[in-house]
N, C-alpha and C positions, 0 to 999 in steps of 0.2 A: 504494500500500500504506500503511498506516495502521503507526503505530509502538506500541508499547506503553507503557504507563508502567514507572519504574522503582517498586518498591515493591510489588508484586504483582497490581496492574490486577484483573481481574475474579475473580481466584483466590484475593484475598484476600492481607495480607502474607506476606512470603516468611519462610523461618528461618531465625535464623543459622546462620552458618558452621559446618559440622562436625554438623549436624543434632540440636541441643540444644535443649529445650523453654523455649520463653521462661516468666516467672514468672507468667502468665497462665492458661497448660496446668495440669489439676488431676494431682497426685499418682498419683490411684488411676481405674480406671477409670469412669465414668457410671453411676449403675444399681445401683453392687455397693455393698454396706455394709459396712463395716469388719467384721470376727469379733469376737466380743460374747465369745467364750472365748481366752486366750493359746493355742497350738500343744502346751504343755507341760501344760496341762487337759486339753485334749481326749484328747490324748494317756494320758495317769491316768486317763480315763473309760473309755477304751477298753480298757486294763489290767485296773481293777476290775471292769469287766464280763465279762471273759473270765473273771477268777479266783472272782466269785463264786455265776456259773452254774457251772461247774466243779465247783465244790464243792459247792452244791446239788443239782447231778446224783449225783454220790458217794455223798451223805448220804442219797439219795433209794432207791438202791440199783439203779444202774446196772450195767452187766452186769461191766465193767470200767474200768480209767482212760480208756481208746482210747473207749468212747462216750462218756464223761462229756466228755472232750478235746473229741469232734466235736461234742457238743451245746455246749460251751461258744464253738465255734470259728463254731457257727451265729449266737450272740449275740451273737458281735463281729460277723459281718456283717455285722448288723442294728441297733447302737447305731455302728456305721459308716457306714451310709448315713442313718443319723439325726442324726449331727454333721456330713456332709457336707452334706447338705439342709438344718441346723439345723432340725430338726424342734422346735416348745413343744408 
Protein backbone atom coordinates (compact mmCIF):
# COMPACT_ATOMS: atom_id res chain seq x y z
CA UNK A 1 0.00 0.00 0.00
CA UNK A 2 1.28 3.37 -0.91
CA UNK A 3 1.14 6.16 1.93
CA UNK A 4 -0.07 9.50 1.34
CA UNK A 5 1.58 12.73 1.73
CA UNK A 6 0.85 15.00 4.48
CA UNK A 7 -0.39 18.25 3.02
CA UNK A 8 -3.17 17.38 0.89
CA UNK A 9 -1.44 14.83 -1.89
CA UNK A 10 -3.67 14.82 -4.93
CA UNK A 11 -6.69 16.95 -3.28
CA UNK A 12 -4.85 19.79 -3.00
CA UNK A 13 -3.93 21.41 0.57
CA UNK A 14 -5.88 20.67 3.26
CA UNK A 15 -7.76 23.75 5.79
CA UNK A 16 -7.00 24.78 8.65
CA UNK A 17 -8.30 23.68 11.80
CA UNK A 18 -11.95 24.43 12.57
CA UNK A 19 -12.79 24.93 8.65
CA UNK A 20 -11.67 28.78 8.06
CA UNK A 21 -10.96 30.03 4.75
CA UNK A 22 -7.29 30.75 4.21
CA UNK A 23 -6.55 34.58 2.85
CA UNK A 24 -6.27 33.19 -0.56
CA UNK A 25 -10.32 32.08 -0.75
CA UNK A 26 -12.13 35.29 -2.32
CA UNK A 27 -14.64 37.09 -0.05
CA UNK A 28 -17.66 36.88 -2.39
CA UNK A 29 -18.65 34.25 -4.51
CA UNK A 30 -17.06 33.68 -8.42
CA UNK A 31 -19.29 35.07 -11.05
CA UNK A 32 -21.41 37.50 -8.92
CA UNK A 33 -20.66 41.38 -8.84
CA UNK A 34 -20.97 43.22 -6.05
CA UNK A 35 -24.63 45.40 -6.12
CA UNK A 36 -23.93 48.77 -7.86
CA UNK A 37 -27.03 50.14 -5.46
CA UNK A 38 -26.69 50.18 -1.31
CA UNK A 39 -29.88 47.74 0.17
CA UNK A 40 -31.35 51.06 1.45
CA UNK A 41 -31.70 52.57 -2.47
CA UNK A 42 -33.05 49.91 -3.76
CA UNK A 43 -35.15 49.61 -1.06
CA UNK A 44 -36.42 53.81 -1.66
CA UNK A 45 -36.88 52.78 -5.39
CA UNK A 46 -39.17 50.20 -4.58
CA UNK A 47 -41.05 52.80 -2.08
CA UNK A 48 -41.37 55.50 -4.69
CA UNK A 49 -42.52 53.30 -7.19
CA UNK A 50 -45.36 51.80 -5.34
CA UNK A 51 -46.28 55.42 -4.03
CA UNK A 52 -46.06 57.11 -7.35
CA UNK A 53 -48.07 54.74 -9.55
CA UNK A 54 -50.40 54.84 -6.76
CA UNK A 55 -51.04 58.17 -7.02
CA UNK A 56 -51.20 58.38 -10.77
CA UNK A 57 -53.65 55.69 -10.75
CA UNK A 58 -55.88 58.02 -8.24
CA UNK A 59 -55.39 61.14 -10.30
CA UNK A 60 -56.10 59.18 -13.28
CA UNK A 61 -59.56 58.27 -11.89
CA UNK A 62 -59.60 54.81 -10.71
CA UNK A 63 -62.49 53.32 -9.42
CA UNK A 64 -61.30 53.46 -5.95
CA UNK A 65 -58.20 53.43 -3.53
CA UNK A 66 -58.27 49.26 -3.58
CA UNK A 67 -57.49 49.53 -7.52
CA UNK A 68 -55.32 52.24 -7.56
CA UNK A 69 -53.49 50.07 -4.39
CA UNK A 70 -53.44 46.96 -6.72
CA UNK A 71 -52.24 48.70 -9.64
CA UNK A 72 -49.67 50.20 -7.76
CA UNK A 73 -48.87 46.86 -5.86
CA UNK A 74 -48.42 45.51 -9.71
CA UNK A 75 -45.43 48.20 -10.14
CA UNK A 76 -43.70 47.19 -7.30
CA UNK A 77 -43.71 43.80 -8.66
CA UNK A 78 -42.22 44.63 -11.45
CA UNK A 79 -39.55 47.57 -10.53
CA UNK A 80 -38.98 44.26 -8.02
CA UNK A 81 -37.96 41.92 -10.32
CA UNK A 82 -36.07 44.69 -12.19
CA UNK A 83 -33.72 45.54 -9.03
CA UNK A 84 -33.42 41.85 -8.44
CA UNK A 85 -32.39 41.07 -12.00
CA UNK A 86 -30.72 44.72 -12.08
CA UNK A 87 -32.24 45.34 -15.10
CA UNK A 88 -30.21 49.01 -17.22
Amino acid sequence: MSRRRQGGGERGPSRPAGGEPDASTPARPPGREPSRLPFVAQVAILVAVFAVVTLIAELAGAANLGVALGIGSIAFAIALMAVMLKVD
